[in-house]
N, C-alpha and C positions, 0 to 999 in steps of 0.2 A: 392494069398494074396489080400485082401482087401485093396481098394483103400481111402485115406483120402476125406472128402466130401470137394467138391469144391462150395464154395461159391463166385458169382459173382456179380458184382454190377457194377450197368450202373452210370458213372460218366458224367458229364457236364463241367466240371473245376475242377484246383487244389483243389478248397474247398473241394467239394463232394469228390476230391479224398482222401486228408486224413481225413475226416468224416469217409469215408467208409476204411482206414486203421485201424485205431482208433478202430473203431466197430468189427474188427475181420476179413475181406472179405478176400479172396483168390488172387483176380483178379480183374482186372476193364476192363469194355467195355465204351470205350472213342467215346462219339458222341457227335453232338449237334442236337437239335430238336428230342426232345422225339416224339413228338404228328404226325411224320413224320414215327416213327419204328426208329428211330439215321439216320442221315448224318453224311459226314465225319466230323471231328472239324478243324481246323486251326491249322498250322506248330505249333503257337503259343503256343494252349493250349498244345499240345503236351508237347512241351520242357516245359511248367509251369508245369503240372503232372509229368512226367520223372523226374525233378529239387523237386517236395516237396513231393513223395513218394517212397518207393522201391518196388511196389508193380510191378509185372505182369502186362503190358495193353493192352489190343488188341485195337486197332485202326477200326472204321468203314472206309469204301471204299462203300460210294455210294452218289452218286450227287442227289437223288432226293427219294421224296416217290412214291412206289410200288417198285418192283422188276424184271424191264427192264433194259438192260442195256441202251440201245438208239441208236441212230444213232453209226457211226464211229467216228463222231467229238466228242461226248458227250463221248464215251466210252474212247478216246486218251485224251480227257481233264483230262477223272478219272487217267487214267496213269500216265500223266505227278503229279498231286496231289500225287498217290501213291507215285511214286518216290521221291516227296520231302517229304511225313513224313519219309521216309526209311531213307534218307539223314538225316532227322532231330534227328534220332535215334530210332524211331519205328521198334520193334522188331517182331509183333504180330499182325492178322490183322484177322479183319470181314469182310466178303464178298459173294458175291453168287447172280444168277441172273439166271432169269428161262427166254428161247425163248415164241414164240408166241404158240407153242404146249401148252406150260406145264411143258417140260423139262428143264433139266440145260442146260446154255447159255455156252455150254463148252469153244468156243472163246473166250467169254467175261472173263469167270475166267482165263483162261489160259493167255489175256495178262494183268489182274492183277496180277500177280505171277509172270511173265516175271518181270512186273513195279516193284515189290517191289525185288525180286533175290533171291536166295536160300537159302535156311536155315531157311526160317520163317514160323513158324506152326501161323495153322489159323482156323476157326471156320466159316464151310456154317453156314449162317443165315435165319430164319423164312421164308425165302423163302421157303423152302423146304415144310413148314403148304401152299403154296400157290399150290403145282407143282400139277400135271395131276397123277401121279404115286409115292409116294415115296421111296416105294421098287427100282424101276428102276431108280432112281434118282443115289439113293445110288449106285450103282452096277456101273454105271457108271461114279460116280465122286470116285470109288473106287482107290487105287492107287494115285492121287494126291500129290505130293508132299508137306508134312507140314502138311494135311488136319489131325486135330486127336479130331475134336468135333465138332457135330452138335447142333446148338441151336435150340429148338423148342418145341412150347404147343400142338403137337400134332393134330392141328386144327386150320385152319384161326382165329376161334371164338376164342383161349384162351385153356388153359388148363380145363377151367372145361369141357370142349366142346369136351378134345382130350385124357383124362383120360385113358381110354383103348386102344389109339393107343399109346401111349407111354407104358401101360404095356406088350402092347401085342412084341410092340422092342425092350423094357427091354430085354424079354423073347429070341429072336433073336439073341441078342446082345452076349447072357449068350453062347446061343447055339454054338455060335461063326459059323454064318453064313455070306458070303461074302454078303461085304457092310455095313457090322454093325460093324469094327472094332474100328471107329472113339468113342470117349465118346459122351452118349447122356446126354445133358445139358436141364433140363426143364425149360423154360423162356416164360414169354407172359400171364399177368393177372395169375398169379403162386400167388396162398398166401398160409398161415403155416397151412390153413385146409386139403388142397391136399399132403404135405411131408409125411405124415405114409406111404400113398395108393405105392407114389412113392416109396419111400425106400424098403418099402416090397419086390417092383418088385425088387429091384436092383440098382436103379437110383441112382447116387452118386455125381450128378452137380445140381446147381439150380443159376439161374440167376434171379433176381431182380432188380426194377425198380421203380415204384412208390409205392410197397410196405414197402419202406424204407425211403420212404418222406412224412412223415406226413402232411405238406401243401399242397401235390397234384403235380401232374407231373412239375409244375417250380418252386417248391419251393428246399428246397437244403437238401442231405442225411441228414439224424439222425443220429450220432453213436450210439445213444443207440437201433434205431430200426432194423441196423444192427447187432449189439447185440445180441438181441433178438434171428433173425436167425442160428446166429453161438451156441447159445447154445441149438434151437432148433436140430439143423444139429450134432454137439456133442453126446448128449445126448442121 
């Protein structure tokens, strides 16, 4: 049986978060500093999103742009942060960090998941467009506890860049090949000219960003241009 299309929208704050209820979205990915790939947000914003929507939120878990974890200090600081959005009621969480190979920082995810505790499904992030291997990525960060959706355009460059690597893990995905049980979520310069190609393959997540802000990456969602999405995704 075919799965409902999941639509995802990167929030910044309560606004954008019930903008983007209003407009129709599935879920929200709660960061601050778009123009960074999301950092984590604050205890605060948290409990303000949680408090004026009922939506679904994954929470980002990353101190900084690129995709290191960093030192021990810098990684225990992420921790201790995890553990107070968990406290604060965060259910849901983005994360993922590639070592100096290429590969996943399996330490590093793992005392993230330690920090937040059991039971919470979460989403590797666009790290994965960055690693040495993605196959082997997968294979390895297979089993994880929580783990049931990777975000990614396929390509550091963006989805127009990674078009056939995502069809080609659709395809993977369908075959039901280890590593590919996770959902694959297309996100990353994603706009409504690329969903046919995807769909066709199978893909049934899409994550958006500033395709749904008309003013541009700090300007605040549209519900109407999430909207838009969800009757594209419909349809």
């Amino acid at each position: 049986m075919s799965r409902p299309m999941l639509l995802e929208v990167i929030a910044l704050n309560a606004a954008d978060a019930v903008a983007a209820e209003a407009g129709g979205a599935d879920r929200l990915e709660l960061v601050t500093d778009m123009a960074a790939d999301g950092l984590t947000p604050s205890c605060e914003t948290v409990a303000a999103v949680r408090a004026a929507v009922a939506l679904p939120v994954r929470v980002m878990l990353r101190a900084e742009d690129g995709f290191a974890a960093g030192g021990a200090a810098a990684l225990e600081a992420l921790a201790a942060r995890a553990g107070a959005l968990r406290a604060e009621g965060a259910e849901e969480f983005v994360l993922g960090f590639l070592d100096e190979a290429g590969g996943p920082d399996l330490a590093a995810v793992g005392r993230l998941l330690e920090a937040v505790g059991g039971g919470c499904r979460w989403t590797f992030h666009r790290a994965i467009d960055r690693a040495a291997d993605r196959d082997t990525l997968r294979k390895q960060l297979a089993g994880l506890p929580g783990l049931d959706t990777y975000l990614t355009a396929g390509s550091a460059r963006g989805v127009a860049d990674g078009l056939a690597v995502l069809v080609a893990e659709a395809a993977r995905a369908t075959a039901g090949q280890p590593g590919y049980e996770p959902r694959i979520m297309a996100g990353g310069g994603l706009t409504t000219a690329h969903v046919p190609r995807l769909r066709a393959a199978g893909l049934d997540a899409f994550h958006v960003g500033g395709a749904v802000r008309p003013a541009g990456w700090s300007g605040p969602v549209s519900p109407e241009s999430v909207a838009e999405w969800r009757t594209l995704l419909d349809s």
